[in-house]
N, C-alpha and C positions, 0 to 999 in steps of 0.2 A: 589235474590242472585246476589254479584257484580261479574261479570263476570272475572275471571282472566287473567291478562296480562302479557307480558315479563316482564315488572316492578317489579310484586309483584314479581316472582318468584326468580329474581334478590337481589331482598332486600331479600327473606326469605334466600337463601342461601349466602347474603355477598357480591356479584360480578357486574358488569355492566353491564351495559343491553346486553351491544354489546357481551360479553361474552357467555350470554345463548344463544342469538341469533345464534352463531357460531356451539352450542353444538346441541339443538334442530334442526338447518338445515342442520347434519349430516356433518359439517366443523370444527369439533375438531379437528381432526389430522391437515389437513390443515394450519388451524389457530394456531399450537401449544399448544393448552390448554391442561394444567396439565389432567392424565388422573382420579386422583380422584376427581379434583374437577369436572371434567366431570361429574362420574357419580353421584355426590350430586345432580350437576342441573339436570337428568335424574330423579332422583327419586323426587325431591323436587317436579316437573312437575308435577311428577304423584300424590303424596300426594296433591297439590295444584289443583287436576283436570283441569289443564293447556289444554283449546284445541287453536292449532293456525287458527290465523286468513287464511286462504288460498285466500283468494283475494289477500290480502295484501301481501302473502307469493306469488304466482303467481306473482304477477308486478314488486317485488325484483328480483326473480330468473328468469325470462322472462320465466317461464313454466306454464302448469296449470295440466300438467300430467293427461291429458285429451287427447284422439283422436278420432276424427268422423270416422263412416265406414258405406258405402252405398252400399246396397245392390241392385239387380235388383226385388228380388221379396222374401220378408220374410218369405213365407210359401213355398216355394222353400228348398226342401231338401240342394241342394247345398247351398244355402244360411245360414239355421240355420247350416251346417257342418262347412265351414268355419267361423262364425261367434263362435260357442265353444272356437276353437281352441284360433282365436286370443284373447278371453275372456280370457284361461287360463291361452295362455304367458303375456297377459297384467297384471294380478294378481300379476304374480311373478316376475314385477318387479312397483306392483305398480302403475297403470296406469287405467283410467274409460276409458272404450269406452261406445261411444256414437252413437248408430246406428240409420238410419233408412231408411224406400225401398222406392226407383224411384218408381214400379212400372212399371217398362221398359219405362217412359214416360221424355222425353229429360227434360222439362219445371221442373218437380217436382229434376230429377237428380240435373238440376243449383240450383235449388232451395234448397235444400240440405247442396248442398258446400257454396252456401253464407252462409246460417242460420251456418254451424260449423266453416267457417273460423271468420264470425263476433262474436261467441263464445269465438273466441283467441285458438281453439285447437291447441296442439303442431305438428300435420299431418293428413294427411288424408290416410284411406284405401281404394279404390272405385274399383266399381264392375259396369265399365261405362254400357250404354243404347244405342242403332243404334244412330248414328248424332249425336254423344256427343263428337265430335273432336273440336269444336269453344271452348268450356266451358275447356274443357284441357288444350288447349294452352294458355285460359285465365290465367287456374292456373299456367301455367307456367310460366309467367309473374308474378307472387310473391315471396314470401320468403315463401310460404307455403311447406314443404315438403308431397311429395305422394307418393303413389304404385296403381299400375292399379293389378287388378286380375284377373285372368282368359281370360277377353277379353283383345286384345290388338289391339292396331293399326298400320300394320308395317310401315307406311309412319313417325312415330312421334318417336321420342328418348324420353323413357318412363322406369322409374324401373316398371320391371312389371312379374309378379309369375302366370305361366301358364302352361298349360297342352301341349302337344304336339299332337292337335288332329288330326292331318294328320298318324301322325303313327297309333295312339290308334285306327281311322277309318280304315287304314291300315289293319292292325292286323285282325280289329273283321270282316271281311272281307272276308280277306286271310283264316280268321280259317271255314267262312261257305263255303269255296270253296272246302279247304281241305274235308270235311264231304259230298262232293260228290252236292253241290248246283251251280247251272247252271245260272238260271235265281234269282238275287236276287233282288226285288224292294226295293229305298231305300226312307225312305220318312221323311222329312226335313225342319226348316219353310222356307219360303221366305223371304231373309233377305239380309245384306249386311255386316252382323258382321263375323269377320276374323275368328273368331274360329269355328264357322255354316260351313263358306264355305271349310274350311280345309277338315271339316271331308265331306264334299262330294268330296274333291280333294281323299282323302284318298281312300276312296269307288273305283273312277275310276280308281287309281291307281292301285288298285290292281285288278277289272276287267283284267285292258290292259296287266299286267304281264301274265294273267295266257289265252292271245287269247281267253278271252271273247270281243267283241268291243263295242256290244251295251247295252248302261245305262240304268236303269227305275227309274228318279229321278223325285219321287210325291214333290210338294211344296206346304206347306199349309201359306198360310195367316191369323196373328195374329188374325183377324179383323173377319174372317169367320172361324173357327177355326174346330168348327165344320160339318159344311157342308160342307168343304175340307177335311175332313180329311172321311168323309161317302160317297164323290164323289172316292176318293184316292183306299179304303177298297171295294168299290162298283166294280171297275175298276179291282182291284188284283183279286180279288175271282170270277169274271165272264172269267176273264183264270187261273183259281188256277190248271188246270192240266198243265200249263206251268212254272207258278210261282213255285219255290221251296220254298223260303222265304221272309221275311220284314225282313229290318236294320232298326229300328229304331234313329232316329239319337239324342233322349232324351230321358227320364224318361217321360217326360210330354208326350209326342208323342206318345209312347208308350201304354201308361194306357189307352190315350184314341182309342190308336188301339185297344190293348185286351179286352176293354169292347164291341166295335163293334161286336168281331170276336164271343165273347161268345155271340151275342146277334145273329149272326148269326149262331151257333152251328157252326160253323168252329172252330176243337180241333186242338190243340198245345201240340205236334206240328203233330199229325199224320195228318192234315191236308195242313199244312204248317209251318214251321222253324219260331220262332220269336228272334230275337236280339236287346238288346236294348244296347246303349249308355248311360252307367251309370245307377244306381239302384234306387229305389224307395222303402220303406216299405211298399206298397201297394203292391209291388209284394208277399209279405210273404202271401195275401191271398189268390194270384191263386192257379187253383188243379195242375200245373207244376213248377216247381222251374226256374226262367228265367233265361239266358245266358246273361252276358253283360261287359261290360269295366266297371273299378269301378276307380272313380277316388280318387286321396293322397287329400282329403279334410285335414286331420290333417296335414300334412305335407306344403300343401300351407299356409293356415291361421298361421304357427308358422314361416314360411317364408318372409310371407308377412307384420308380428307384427314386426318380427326383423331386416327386411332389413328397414324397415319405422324408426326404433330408429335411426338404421347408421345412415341413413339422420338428423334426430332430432338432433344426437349429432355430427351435420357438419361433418361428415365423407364423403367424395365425392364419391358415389356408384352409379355405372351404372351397374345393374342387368337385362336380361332377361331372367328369369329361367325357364327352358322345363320341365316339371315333366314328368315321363311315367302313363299309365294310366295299371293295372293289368286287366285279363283276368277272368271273374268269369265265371265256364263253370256250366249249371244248366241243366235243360232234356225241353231245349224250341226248342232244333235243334236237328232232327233228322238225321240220319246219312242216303244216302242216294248210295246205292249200285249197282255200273255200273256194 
């Protein structure tokens, strides 16, 4: 079957190519076209099973209504939450995202942004990796439009939709001190990424408010992840009658505290307070409901879809937007009575 073109549809309804052309790229008004004969060439399109070319349509309108978004890690809660989000507002205005994960691994990140920019996407969404400051400022040396998410870099001028995790650490903090906790260990990777280190700014911050002076910050290394984190658990629980609680300072960190603690029957929290930084559905299967910061995952990802369009459609936007992080209070903190 001969595949239909602007032509035929042209000729079946009487008019010039350039005419349907105007109709079909959503430039009626624009262009002044009669608004019935508008809708002939709309229907005639569709009687004619008219599908357009989009290459061809892309190189006209220098679009492709296409955007890459790069994740740190796919199976990462945070990651499929914000990745919904901007899937939905992309929907409704029309738009494929095209994602795929670093991996947390610098090489595969660049690798990433070449493969979407040599794509011709209209922007990019990214969710950088440690040391991925050279490959940014690469990007910024183009006509590419971005958004950084979550992480940022404050040395770099970056649209960039982010959480405010010095407070959120703040907070979740302040609220185990309130509940009568003394000594709280907080345990964290080793890293060098701004939003990690906040939230251990957050932590001693609110120590130092309340004339506690000294910190118990365990850092586990990506690399060893586990034997750091069974030296970290080893070390709390051999003074657990000093210890009040763990901060958690992730989901990920977390899971693999409380499967230690239950492997060591240390209960939660009659044995010790647990707090985590942001949630997991894995929590839904301990026998305790957890305590934690829960962060506006829908709220960034439709932030971070729509500040990216501004840019697309040359709007000159310089966003750094602080999101707050809410408090989920669950029975992993005991309250603890001077």
């Amino acid at each position: 079957m001969k595949k239909v073109n602007l032509k035929d549809v042209a000729q079946h309804v009487g008019v010039s190519t350039a005419l349907v052309s105007y109709v079909l790229n959503g430039q009626a008004v624009e262009k002044q076209v009669n608004k019935e004969t508008a809708e002939r060439i709309v229907i005639a399109a569709k009687e004619l099973n008219y599908l357009p070319n989009q290459i061809a349509k892309s190189l006209k309108m220098r679009k492709t209504h296409t955007i890459g978004l790069v994740v740190a890690d796919i199976n990462y809660r945070f990651s499929t939450g914000i990745t919904r989000a901007i899937e939905s507002e992309a929907k409704k205005k029309n738009y494929t995202v095209i994602y795929g994960s670093s991996n947390e691994n610098e090489e595969k990140f660049a690798e990433l942004i070449d493969v979407f920019v040599n794509r011709r996407v209209d922007g990019l969404i990214l969710v950088p990796v440690e040391n991925s400051q050279d490959q940014i400022r690469k990007l910024q040396k183009t006509d590419v439009p971005f958004v950084l998410v979550d992480r940022i870099f404050p040395e770099m001028e970056t649209n960039c939709i982010a959480l405010d995790n010095h407070k959120a650490s703040y907070t979740s903090t302040s609220y185990l001190i309130a509940r009568g906790h003394k000594k709280i260990a907080m345990v964290n990777y080793k890293t060098t990424l701004f939003h990690l280190l906040e939230r251990n700014r957050g932590y001693r911050d609110a120590l130092n408010e309340q004339g506690i002076k000294e910190e118990w910050l365990y850092e586990i290394n990506t690399e060893s992840r586990s034997g750091d984190m069974e030296k970290a658990l080893s070390d709390i629980i051999s003074q657990q009658d000093s210890f009040d609680a763990i901060f958690f300072a992730t989901d990920t960190l977390a899971l693999d505290g409380l499967k230690l603690l239950n492997n060591k029957e240390i209960k939660v929290p009659e044995g010790i307070s647990v707090f985590s930084f942001d949630e997991s559905e894995a929590f839904e299967l301990f026998y305790t409901p957890i305590t934690h910061s829960k962060q506006p995952l829908e709220e960034m990802g439709k932030l971070a879809f729509n500040t990216l369009i501004e840019l697309i459609n040359q709007n000159k936007v310089n966003k750094l937007i602080c999101l707050q992080a809410d408090l989920i209070v669950g029975q992993s903190c005991r309250e603890i009575l001077v």
